[in-house]
C-alpha positions as CSV (number, residue, x, y, z in Angstrom):
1,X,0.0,0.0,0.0
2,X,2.7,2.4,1.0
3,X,4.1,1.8,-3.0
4,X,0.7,2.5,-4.3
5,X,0.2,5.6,-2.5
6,X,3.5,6.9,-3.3
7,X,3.9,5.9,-7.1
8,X,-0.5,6.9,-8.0
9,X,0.3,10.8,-7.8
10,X,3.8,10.2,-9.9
11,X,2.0,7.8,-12.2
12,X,-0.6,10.3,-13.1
13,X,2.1,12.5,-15.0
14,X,3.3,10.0,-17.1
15,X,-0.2,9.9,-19.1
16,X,1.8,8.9,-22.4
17,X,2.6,5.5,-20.8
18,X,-0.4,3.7,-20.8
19,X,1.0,0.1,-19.6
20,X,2.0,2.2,-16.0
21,X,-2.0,2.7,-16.0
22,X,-2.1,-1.4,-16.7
23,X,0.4,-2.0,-14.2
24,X,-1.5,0.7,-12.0
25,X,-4.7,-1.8,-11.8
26,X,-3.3,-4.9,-11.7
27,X,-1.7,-3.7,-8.1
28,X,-5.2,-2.6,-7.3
29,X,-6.4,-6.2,-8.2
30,X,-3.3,-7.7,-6.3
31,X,-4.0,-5.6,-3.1
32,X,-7.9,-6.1,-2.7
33,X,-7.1,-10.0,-3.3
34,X,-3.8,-9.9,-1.1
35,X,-6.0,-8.3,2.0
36,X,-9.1,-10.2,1.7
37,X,-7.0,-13.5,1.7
38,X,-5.0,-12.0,4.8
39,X,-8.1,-11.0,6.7
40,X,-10.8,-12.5,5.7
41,X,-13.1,-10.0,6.7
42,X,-16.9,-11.5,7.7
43,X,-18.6,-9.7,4.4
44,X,-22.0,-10.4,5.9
45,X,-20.8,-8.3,9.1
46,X,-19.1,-5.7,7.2
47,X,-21.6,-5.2,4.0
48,X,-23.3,-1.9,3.7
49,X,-25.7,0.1,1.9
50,X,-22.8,1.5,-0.5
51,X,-21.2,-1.5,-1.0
52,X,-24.5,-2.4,-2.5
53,X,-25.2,0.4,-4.6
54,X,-21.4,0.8,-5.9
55,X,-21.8,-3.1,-7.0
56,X,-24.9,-2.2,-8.8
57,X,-23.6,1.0,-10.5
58,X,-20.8,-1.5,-11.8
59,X,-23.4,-4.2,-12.7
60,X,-25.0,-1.4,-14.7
61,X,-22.1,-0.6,-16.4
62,X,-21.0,-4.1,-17.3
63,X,-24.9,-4.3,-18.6
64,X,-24.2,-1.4,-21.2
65,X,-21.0,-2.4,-22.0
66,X,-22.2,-5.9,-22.8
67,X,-24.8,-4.0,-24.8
68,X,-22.6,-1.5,-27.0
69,X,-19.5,-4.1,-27.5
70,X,-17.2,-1.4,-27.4
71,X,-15.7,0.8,-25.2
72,X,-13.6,-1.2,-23.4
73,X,-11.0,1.5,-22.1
74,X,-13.7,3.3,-20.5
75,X,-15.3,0.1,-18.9
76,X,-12.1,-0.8,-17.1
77,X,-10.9,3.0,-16.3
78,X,-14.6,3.1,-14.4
79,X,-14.4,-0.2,-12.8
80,X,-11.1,0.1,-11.3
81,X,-12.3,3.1,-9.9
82,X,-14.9,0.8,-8.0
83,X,-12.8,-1.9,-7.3
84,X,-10.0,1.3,-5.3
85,X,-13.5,1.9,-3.3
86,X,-13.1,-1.6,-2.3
87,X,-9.3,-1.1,-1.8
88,X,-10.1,1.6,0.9
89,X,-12.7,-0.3,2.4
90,X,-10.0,-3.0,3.8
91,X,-6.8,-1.1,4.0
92,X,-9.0,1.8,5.7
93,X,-6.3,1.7,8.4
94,X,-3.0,0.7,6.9
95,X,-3.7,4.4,4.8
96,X,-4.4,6.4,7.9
97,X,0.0,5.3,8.5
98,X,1.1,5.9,4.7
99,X,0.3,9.6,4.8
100,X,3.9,10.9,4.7
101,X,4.1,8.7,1.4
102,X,1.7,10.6,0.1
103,X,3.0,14.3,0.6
104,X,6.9,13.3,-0.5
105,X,4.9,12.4,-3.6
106,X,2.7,15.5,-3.5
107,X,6.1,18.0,-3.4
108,X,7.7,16.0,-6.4
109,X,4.8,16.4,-8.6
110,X,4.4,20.1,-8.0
111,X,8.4,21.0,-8.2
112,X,8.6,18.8,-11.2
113,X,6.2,20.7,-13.0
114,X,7.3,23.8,-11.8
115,X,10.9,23.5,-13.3
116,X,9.1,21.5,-16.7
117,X,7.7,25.0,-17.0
118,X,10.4,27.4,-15.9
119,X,12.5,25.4,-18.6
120,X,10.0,25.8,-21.2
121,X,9.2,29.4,-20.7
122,X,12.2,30.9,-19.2
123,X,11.4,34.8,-18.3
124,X,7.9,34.3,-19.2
125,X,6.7,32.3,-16.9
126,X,4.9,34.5,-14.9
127,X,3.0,35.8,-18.4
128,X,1.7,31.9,-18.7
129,X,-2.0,31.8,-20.0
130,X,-1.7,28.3,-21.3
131,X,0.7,26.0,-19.8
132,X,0.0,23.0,-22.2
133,X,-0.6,20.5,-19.8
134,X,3.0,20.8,-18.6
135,X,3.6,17.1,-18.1
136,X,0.0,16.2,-18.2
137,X,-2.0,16.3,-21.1
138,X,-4.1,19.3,-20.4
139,X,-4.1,21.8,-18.0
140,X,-7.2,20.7,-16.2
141,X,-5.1,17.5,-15.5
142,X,-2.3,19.6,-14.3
143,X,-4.1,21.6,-12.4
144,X,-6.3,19.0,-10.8
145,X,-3.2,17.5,-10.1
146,X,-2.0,20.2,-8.1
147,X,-5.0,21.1,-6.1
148,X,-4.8,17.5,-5.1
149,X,-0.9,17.9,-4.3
150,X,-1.5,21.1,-2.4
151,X,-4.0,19.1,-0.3
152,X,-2.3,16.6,0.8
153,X,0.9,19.3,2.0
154,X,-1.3,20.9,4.1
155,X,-3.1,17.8,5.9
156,X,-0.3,15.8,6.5
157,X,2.6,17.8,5.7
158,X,4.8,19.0,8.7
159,X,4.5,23.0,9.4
160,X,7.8,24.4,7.9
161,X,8.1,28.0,5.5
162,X,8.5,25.3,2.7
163,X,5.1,24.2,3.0
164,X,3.1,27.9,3.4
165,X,5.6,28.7,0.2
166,X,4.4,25.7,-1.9
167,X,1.2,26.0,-0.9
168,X,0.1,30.0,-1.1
169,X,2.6,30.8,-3.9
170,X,3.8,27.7,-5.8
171,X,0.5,25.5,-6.1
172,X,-2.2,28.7,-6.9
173,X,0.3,30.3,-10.1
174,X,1.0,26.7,-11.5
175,X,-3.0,26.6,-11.3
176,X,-4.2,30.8,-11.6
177,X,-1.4,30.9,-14.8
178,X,-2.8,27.9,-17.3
179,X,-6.1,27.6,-19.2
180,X,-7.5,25.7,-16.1
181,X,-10.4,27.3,-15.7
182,X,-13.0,25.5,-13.5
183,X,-10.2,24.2,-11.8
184,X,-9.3,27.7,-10.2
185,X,-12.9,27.8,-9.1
186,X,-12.3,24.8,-7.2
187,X,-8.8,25.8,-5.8
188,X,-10.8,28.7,-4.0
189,X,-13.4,26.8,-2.9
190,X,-10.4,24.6,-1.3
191,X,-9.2,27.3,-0.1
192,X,-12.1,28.3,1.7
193,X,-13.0,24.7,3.0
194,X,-9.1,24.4,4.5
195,X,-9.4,28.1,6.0
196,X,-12.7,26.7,7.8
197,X,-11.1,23.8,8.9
198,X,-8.1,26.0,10.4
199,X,-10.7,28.5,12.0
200,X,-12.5,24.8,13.9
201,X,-9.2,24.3,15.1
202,X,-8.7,27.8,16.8
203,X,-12.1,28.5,17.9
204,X,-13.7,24.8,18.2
205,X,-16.9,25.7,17.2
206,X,-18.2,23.1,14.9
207,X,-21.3,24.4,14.5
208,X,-20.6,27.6,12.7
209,X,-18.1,25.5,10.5
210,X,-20.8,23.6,9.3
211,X,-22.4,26.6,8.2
212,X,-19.8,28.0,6.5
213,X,-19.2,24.7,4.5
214,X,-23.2,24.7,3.8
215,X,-22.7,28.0,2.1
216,X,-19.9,27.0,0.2
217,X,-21.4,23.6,-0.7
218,X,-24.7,25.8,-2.0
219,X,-22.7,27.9,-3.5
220,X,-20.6,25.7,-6.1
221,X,-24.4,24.2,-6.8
222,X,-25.7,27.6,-7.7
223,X,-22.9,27.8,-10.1
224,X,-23.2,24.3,-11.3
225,X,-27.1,25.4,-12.1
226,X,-25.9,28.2,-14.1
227,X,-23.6,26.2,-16.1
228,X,-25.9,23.9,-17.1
229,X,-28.9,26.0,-17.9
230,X,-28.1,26.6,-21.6
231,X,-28.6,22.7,-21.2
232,X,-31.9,22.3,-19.5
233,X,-33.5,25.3,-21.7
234,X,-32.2,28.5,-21.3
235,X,-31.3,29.5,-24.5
236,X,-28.7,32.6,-24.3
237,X,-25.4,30.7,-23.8
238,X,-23.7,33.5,-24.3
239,X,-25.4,35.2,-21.2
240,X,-24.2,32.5,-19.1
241,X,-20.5,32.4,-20.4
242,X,-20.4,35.8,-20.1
243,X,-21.0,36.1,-16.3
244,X,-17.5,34.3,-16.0
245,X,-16.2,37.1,-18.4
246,X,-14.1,34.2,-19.9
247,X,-11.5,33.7,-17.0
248,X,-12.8,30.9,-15.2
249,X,-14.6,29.1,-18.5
250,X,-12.8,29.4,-21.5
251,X,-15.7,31.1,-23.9
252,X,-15.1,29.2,-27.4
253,X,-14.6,25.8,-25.1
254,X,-18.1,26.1,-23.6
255,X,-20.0,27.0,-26.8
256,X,-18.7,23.6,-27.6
257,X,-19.5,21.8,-24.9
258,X,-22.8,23.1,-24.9
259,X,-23.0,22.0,-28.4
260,X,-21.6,18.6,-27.8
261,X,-24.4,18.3,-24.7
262,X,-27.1,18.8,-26.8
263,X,-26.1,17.0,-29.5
264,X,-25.8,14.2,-26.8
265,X,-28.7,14.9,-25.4
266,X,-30.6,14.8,-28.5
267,X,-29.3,11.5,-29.1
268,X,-30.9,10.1,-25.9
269,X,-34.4,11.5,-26.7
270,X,-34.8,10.0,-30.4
271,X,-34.1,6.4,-27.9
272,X,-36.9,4.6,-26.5
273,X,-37.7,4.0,-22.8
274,X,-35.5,1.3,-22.1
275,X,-32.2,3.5,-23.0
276,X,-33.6,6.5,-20.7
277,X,-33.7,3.8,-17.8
278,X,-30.6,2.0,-18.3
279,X,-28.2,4.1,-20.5
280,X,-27.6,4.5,-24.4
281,X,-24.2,3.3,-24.7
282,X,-20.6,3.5,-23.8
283,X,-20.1,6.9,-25.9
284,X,-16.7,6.0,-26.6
285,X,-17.1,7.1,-30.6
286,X,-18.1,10.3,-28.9
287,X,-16.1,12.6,-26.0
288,X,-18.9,13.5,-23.8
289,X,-17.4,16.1,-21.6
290,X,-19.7,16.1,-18.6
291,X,-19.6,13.4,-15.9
292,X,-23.2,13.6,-15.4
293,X,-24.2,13.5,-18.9
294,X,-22.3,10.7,-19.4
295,X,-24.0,8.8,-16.7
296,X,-26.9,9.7,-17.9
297,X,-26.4,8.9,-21.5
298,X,-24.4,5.6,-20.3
299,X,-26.5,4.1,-17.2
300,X,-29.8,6.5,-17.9
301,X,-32.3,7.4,-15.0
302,X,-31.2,4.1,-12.8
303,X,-28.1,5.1,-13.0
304,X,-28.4,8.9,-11.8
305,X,-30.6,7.6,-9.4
306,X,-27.8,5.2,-7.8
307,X,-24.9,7.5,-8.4
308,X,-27.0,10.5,-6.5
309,X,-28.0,7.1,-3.6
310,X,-23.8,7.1,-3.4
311,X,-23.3,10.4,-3.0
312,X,-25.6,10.8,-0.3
313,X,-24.6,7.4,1.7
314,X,-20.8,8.6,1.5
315,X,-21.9,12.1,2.7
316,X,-23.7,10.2,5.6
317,X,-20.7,8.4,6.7
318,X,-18.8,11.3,6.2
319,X,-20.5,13.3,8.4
320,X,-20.2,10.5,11.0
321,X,-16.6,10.7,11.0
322,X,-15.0,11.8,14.7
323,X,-11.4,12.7,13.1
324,X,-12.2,16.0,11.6
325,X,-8.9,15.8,9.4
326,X,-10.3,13.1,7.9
327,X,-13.7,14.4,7.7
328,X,-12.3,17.8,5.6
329,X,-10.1,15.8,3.7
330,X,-13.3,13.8,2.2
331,X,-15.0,16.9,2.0
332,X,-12.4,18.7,-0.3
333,X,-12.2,15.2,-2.5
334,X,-15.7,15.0,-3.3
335,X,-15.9,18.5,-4.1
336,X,-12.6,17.9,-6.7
337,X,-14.4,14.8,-8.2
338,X,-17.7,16.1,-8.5
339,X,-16.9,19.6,-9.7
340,X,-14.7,18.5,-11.8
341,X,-17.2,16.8,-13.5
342,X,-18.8,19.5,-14.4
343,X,-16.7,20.5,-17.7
344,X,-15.0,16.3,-17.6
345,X,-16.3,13.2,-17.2
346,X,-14.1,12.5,-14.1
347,X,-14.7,9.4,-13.7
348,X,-12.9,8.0,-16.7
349,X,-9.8,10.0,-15.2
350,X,-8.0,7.7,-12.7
351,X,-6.0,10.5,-11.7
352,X,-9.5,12.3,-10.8
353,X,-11.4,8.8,-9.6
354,X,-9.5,7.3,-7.7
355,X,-8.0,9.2,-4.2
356,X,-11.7,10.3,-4.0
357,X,-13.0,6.8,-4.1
358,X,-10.0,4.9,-2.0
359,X,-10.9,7.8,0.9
360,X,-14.4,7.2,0.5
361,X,-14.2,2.8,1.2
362,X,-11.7,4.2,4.0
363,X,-14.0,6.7,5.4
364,X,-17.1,3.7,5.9
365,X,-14.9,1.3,7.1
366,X,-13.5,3.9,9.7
367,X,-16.8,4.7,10.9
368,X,-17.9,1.3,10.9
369,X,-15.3,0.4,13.2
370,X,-15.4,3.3,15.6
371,X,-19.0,2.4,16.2
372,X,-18.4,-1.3,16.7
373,X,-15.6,-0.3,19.2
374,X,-18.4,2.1,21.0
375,X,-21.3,-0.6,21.0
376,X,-18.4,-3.1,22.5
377,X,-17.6,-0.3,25.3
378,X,-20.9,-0.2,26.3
379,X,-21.7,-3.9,26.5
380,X,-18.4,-3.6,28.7
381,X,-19.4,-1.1,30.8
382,X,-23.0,-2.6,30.8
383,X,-21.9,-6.0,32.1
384,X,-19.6,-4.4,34.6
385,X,-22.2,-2.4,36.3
386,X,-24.7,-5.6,36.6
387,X,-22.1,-7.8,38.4
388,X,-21.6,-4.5,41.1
């Protein structure tokens, strides 16, 4: 596991090599299998609601991709993605000791790309509008990349001037100077979310930091609505791409994605009922640049349905979790994944799919053992006070 952790964020910038992504998910098979075998964890004991409905999202998939005979890439980015869920669910404590893996890993991707960049634009740098993807492929990857990076710094990272340099100077102009623009939306709403989680730590007041994250959760929905009305029938795209003045949403990359959405979403009407319950196809002749139109137009209604059952079960567990590190760090990853979806289908990135996923399985099993320790205590404590 500690390999894994240290060699995902590393892998991830070597995009080019596709057999690292191969050799990527056969570890993932080798772990689950390897830990299962070691532990053999009572499944009937330890199954819960999202097990369930993440093993029926990828019986759904297997369903249309039986049913489209193509798209095989896409099948087996998605389902690795469910089988790291899996992953976190039984090394959910052998992760909570591999964090310093994780942020020697975090300060070589974003130093790497740094000096990829200072070489390739010398006294320009700090003029950068497009950054080409440095060593990614785009700079939504890149920048998603170092959002994730900076995160992991500041959780687990020690407190040293290194650390407030890479993360208030280094990681927001490798992501504020590229053509990254939803991602610097979601680097201030990371922002915000770590500044609440510092201000619980000062003041202890959990109350009004759930407040604060409500707003800011609302908030990125508002936006999310006002992306996607040119989709659901507003028809003045250009009002809507305007509002972001072209900074944050690249205006000739929106007019196509809106076209590309309909276009999709056209397709999806002309089928019949059965393809609006369980999904068109695979779409991999087509680049569907939405994770929730994909969903819809590859699992249909059922599969919304379940994806927006997941999202609320991990929330639930989520919110159940004592360690409040923990509890902002899943926080910050499902508002990555899912607002990265937005303008990508994230979930055929394993760079975007996969830390959000592993610390979701961990997150479950954490709770799941906290409250098995706390139902043992009080049998204890119950059985004690009978023999008095």
């Amino acid at each position: 596991m500690t390999f894994f952790l240290f060699a995902k964020q590393l892998v991830d910038m070597f995009y080019q090599y596709h057999t690292l992504d191969y050799m990527m998910v056969i570890l993932v098979v080798l772990l689950l299998i390897y830990q299962v075998a070691l532990v053999r964890p009572d499944i009937r004991k330890r199954f819960m609601l999202t097990d369930g409905i993440v093993i029926l999202l990828g019986l759904l998939l297997t369903i249309t991709f039986w049913r489209s005979g193509n798209g095989y890439q896409i099948y087996f980015k998605v389902l690795s993605s469910f089988l790291i869920y899996f992953v976190g669910r039984v090394y959910y404590d052998r992760i909570k000791e591999c964090y310093g893996v994780l942020t020697l890993a975090a300060y070589l991707v974003i130093y790497t790309n740094l000096l990829v960049r200072i070489r390739r634009f010398g006294a320009a740098v700090f003029q950068v509008r497009d950054a080409g993807g440095d060593l990614y492929y785009y700079d939504t990857d890149m920048a998603f990349a170092m959002i994730l990076a900076m995160v992991f710094i500041t959780m687990f990272g020690k407190n040293t001037i290194f650390k407030l340099f890479t993360v208030f100077a280094v990681c927001p102009y490798m992501v504020f100077c590229s053509d990254a623009g939803i991602q610097m939306v979601l680097m201030i709403a990371v922002y915000a979310i770590m500044a609440i989680y510092l201000m619980e730590l000062v003041v202890n007041h959990k109350k009004l930091s759930g407040i604060l994250l409500t707003v800011i959760i609302l908030g990125l929905l508002m936006i999310v609505a006002v992306i996607y009305m040119p989709v659901l029938g507003f028809e003045n795209p250009e009002l809507i791409v305007n509002l972001f003045h072209g900074k944050f949403l690249n205006n000739s990359n929106m007019y196509t994605r809106y076209a590309g959405w309909k276009m999709i979403l056209d397709i999806c009407r002309k089928e019949g009922m059965l393809a609006h319950l369980f999904g068109t196809g695979m779409g991999a002749e087509i680049g569907i640049q939405s994770l929730y139109i994909k969903i819809f137009y590859s699992l249909g209604y059922i599969g919304l349905a379940l994806a927006l059952m997941l999202i609320i079960s991990i929330m639930y567990y989520v919110m159940k979790v004592d360690d409040r590190k923990t509890f902002y760090l899943a926080v910050i990853l499902a508002v990555l994944l899912l607002g990265s979806g937005v303008t990508v289908n994230s979930m055929e990135s394993t760079q975007m799919s996969w830390f959000p996923l592993l610390f979701s399985g961990m997150v479950i099993s954490s709770v799941q053992v906290d409250e098995e320790k706390a139902e043992g205590e009080g049998t204890y404590a119950c059985n004690y006070n009978g023999d008095d």
